[in-house]
DRENFIVO-630685 format. One record per atom (N, C-alpha, C): y, x, z; residue in one letter. Coordinates in pm, whole numbers, padded with zeros to 5 digits, always signed. Layout:
N
YXZA ...
% end
This chain:
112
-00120+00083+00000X +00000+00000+00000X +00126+00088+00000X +00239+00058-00061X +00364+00135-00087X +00481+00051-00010X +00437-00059+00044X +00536-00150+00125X +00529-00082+00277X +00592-00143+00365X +00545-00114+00547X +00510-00276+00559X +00426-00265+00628X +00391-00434+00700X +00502-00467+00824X +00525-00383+00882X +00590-00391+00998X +00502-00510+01088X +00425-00489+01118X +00301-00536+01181X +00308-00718+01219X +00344-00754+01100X +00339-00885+01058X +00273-00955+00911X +00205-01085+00923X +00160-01106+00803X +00243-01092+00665X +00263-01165+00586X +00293-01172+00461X +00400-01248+00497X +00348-01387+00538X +00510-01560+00529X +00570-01479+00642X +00532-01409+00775X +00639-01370+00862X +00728-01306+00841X +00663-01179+00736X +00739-01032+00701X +00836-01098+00632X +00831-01194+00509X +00949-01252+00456X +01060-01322+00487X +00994-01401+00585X +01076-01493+00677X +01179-01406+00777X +01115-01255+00815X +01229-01167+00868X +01320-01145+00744X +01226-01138+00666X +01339-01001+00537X +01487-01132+00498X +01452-01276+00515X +01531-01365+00457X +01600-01359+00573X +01592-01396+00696X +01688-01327+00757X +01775-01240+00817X +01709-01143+00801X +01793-01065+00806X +01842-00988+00699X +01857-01003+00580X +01926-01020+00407X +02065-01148+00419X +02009-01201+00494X +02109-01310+00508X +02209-01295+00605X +02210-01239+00743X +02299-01142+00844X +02375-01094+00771X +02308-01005+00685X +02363-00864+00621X +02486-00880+00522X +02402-01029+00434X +02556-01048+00340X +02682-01164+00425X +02612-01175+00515X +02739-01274+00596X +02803-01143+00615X +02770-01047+00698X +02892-00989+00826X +02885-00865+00714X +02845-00825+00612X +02869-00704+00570X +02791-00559+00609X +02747-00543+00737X +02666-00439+00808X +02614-00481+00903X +02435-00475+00962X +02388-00460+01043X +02336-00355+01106X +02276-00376+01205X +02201-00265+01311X +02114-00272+01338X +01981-00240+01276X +01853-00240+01279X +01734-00136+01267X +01645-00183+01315X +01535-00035+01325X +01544+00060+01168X +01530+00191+01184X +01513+00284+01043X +01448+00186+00903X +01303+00116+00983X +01200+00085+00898X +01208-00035+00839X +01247-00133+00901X +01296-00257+00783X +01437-00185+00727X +01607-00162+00771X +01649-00138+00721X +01617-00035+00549X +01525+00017+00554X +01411+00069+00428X +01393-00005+00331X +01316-00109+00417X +01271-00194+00333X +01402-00300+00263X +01479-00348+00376X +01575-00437+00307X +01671-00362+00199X +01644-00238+00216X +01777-00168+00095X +01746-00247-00057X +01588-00222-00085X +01609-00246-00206X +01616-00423-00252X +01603-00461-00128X +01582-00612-00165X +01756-00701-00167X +01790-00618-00082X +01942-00664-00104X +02019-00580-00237X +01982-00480-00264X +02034-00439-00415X +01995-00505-00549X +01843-00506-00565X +01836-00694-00616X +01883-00784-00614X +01945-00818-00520X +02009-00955-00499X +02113-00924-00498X +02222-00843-00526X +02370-00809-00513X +02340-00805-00744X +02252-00721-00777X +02251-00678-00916X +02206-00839-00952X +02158-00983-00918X +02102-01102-00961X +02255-01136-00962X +02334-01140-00843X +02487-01180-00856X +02596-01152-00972X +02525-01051-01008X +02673-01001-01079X +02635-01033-01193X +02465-01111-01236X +02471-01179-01347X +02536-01311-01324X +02505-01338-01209X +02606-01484-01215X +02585-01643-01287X +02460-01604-01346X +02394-01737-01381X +02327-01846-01281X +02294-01951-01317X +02253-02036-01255X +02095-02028-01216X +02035-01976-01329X +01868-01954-01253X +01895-01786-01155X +02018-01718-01135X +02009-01608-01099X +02078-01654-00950X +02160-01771-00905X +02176-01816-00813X +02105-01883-00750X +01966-01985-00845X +01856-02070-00763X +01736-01971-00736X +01732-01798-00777X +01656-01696-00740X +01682-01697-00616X +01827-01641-00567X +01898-01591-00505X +01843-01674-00327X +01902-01791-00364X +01861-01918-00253X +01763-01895-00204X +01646-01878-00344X +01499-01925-00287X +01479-01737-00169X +01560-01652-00191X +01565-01562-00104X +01626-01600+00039X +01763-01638+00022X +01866-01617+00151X +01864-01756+00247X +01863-01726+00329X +01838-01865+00405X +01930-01977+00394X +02060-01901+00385X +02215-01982+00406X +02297-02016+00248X +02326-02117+00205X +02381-02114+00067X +02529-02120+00074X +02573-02070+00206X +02682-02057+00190X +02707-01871+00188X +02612-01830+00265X +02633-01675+00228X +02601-01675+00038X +02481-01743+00031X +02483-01738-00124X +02610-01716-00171X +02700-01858-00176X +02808-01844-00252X +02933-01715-00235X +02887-01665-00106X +02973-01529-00093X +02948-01428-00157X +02787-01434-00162X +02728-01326-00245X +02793-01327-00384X +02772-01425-00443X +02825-01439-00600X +02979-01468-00576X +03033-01492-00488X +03194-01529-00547X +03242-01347-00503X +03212-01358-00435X +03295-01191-00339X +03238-01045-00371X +03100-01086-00302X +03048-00945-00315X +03016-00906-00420X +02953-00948-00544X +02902-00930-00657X +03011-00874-00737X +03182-00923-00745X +03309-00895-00760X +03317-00767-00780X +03285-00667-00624X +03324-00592-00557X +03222-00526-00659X +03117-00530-00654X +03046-00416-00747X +03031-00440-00893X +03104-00494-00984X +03070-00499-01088X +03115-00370-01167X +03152-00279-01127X +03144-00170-01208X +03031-00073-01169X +02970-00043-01081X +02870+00020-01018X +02728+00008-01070X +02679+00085-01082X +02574+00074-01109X +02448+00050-01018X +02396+00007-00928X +02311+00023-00792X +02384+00132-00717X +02303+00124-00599X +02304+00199-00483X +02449+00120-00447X +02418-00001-00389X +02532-00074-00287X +02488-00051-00149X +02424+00012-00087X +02421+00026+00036X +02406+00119+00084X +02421+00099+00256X +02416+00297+00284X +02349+00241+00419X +02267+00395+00429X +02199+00397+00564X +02263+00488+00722X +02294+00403+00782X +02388+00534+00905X +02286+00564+01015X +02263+00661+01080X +02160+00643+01164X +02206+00656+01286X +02147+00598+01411X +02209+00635+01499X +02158+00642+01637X +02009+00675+01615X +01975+00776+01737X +01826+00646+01780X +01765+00705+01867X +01675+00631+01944X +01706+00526+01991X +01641+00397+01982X +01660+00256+02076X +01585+00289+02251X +01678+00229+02335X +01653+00269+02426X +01579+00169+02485X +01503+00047+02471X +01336+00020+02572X +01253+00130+02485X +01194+00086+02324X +01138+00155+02296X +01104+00275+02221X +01234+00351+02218X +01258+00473+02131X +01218+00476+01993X +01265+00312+01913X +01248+00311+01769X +01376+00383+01716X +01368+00426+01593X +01517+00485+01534X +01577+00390+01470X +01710+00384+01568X +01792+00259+01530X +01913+00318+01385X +01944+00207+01280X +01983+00303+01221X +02161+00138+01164X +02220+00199+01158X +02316+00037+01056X +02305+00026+00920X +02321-00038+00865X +02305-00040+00742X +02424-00123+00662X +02478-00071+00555X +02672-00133+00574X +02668-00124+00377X +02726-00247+00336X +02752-00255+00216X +02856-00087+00168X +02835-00049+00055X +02937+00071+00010X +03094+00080+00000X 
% end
């Protein structure tokens, strides 16, 4: 396997990734373990590059991802805006040290 499970099934692992993809384009940057932040990079660069096509089956993609259709519409009215000259790599990884119950590596993760 080339994915991480993050020691959840399949409908759970997604059901995190949709929310917290959906955090991410509300507030712009979260703060989350090294290892999903990983995983969500490329799934939110997908979905920022579906925006900036801006079609209608590329917005009912979009949904069937993000939990909230009102972040949707931020995604495509705002953020998608913001990168249309860019080519990928809209996000960045900051790291920032050990979590303190269980010493996972906490890291933020913040639009470019």
């Amino acid at each position: 396997m080339s994915y991480r499970k993050l020691g959840r099934d399949s409908s759970a692992r997604k059901a995190l990734f949709s929310s917290i993809l959906t955090s991410f384009f509300e507030h712009g940057r979260i703060e989350t373990t090294e290892a999903k932040a990983k995983e969500i990079r490329g799934l939110a660069d997908r979905l920022i590059t579906l925006a900036k096509r801006g079609d209608l089956s590329a917005r009912r993609q979009a949904i069937a991802k993000l939990a909230d259709e009102a972040v949707v519409r931020k995604l495509f009215d705002e953020i998608a805006g913001k990168y249309a000259e860019r080519q990928g790599g809209y996000t960045r990884i900051l790291k920032l040290g050990p979590r303190r119950g269980d010493a996972a590596p906490m890291v933020i993760i913040e639009l470019v």
